[in-house]
C-alpha positions as CSV (number, residue, x, y, z in Angstrom):
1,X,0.0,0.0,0.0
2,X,1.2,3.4,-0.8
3,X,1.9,5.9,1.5
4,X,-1.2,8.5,1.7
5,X,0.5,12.1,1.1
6,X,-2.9,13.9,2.1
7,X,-3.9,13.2,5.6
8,X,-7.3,12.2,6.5
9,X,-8.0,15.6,8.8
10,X,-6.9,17.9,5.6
11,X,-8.6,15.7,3.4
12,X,-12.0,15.5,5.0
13,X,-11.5,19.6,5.6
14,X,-10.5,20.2,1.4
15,X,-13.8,18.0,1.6
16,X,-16.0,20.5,3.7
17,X,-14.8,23.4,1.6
18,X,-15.9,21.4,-1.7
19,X,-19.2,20.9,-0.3
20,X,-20.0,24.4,1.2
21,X,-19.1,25.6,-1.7
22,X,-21.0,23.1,-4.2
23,X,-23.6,23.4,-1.7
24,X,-23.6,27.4,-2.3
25,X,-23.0,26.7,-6.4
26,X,-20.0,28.8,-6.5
27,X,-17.0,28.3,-7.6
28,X,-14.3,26.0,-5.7
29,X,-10.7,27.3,-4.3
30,X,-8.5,25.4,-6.8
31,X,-6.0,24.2,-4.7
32,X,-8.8,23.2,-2.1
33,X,-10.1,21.6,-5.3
34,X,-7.4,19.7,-6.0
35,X,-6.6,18.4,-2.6
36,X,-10.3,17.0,-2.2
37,X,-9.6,15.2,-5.2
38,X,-6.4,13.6,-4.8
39,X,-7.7,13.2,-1.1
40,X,-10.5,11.0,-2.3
41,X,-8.3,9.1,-5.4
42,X,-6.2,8.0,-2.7
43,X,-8.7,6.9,-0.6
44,X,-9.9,4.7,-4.1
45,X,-6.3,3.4,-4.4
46,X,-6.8,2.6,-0.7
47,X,-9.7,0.3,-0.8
48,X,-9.4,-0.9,-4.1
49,X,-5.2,-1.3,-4.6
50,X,-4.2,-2.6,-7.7
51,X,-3.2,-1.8,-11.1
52,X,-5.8,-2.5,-13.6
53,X,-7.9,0.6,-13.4
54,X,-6.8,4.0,-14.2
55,X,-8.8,6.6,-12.8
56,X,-7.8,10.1,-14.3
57,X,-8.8,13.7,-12.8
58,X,-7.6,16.3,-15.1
59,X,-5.9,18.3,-14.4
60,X,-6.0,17.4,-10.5
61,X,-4.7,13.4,-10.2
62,X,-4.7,10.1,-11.5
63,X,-4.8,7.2,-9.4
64,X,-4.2,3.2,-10.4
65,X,-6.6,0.5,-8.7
66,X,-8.5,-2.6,-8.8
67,X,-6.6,-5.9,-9.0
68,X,-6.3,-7.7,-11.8
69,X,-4.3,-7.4,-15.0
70,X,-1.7,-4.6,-15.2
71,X,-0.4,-2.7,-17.9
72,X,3.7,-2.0,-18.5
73,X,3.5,0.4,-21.5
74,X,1.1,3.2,-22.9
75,X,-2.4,3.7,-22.2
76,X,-3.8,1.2,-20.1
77,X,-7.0,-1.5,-21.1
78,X,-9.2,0.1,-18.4
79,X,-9.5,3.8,-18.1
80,X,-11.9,6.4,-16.4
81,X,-11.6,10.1,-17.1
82,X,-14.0,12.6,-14.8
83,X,-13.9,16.2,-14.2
84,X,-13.2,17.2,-10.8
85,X,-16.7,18.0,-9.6
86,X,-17.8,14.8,-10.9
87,X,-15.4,12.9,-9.2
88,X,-16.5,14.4,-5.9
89,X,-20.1,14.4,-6.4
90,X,-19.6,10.5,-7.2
91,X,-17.4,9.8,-4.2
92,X,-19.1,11.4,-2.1
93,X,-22.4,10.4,-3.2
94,X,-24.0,13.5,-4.4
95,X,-24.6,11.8,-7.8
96,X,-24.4,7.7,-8.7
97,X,-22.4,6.3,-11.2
98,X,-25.4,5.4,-13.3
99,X,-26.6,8.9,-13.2
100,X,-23.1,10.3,-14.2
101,X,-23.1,7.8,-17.0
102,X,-26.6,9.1,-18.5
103,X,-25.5,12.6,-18.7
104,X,-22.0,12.1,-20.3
105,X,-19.9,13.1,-17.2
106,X,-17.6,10.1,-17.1
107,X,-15.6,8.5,-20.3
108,X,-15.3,4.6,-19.1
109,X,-13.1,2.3,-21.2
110,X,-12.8,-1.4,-20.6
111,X,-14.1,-4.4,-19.0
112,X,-13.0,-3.0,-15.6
113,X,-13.7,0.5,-15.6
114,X,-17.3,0.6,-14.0
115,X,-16.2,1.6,-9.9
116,X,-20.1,1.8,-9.5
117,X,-19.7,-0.9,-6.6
118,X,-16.7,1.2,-5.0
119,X,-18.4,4.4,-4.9
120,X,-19.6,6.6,-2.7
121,X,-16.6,5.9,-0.5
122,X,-18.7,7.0,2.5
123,X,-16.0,9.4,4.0
């Protein structure tokens, strides 16, 4: 398991900034933006470690999980791409997968790359 670089206490705060702010449909503090994300990729990586997802978060993170098959070279078999507010909405349950999926937020390649059964991650 990798070490986590963002603490659970700065996380879950990045988290209640996210939120007030979502909550209040403004517009996020990037870098508070960016921590929530990687926060929660980690916490993905965490409870799902393995190699044979990619989950990317332009411009924010990317993270690497599920076991199974891994990749050496280029772009891997399984990839999700998200936006960041989609991300957060999904992991923290403000919006399902399926929902996401049926409005076009989330580009899922591969036989691997549905983390409908991961998500929320109930933080």
């Amino acid at each position: 398991m990798a070490k986590r670089r963002i603490t659970h206490q700065i996380g879950q705060q990045a988290l209640s900034a996210w939120a007030d702010q979502y909550d209040a449909a403004s517009t996020p503090d990037r870098r508070r933006l960016a921590t929530a994300v990687r926060y929660l990729l980690e916490e993905l990586a965490e409870r799902a470690p393995g190699n044979a997802v990619e989950v990317r978060v332009p411009p924010y993170g990317v993270t690497q999980c599920i076991a199974g098959p891994t990749h050496t070279r280029g772009t891997p078999p399984n990839v999700v791409e998200l936006d960041p507010n989609t991300w957060l909405e999904l992991g923290t349950g403000k919006l399902t997968w399926q929902q996401a999926q049926q409005a076009g937020r989330i580009t899922a390649s591969g036989t691997r790359a549905d983390l409908s059964g991961l998500l929320p991650l109930d933080i």
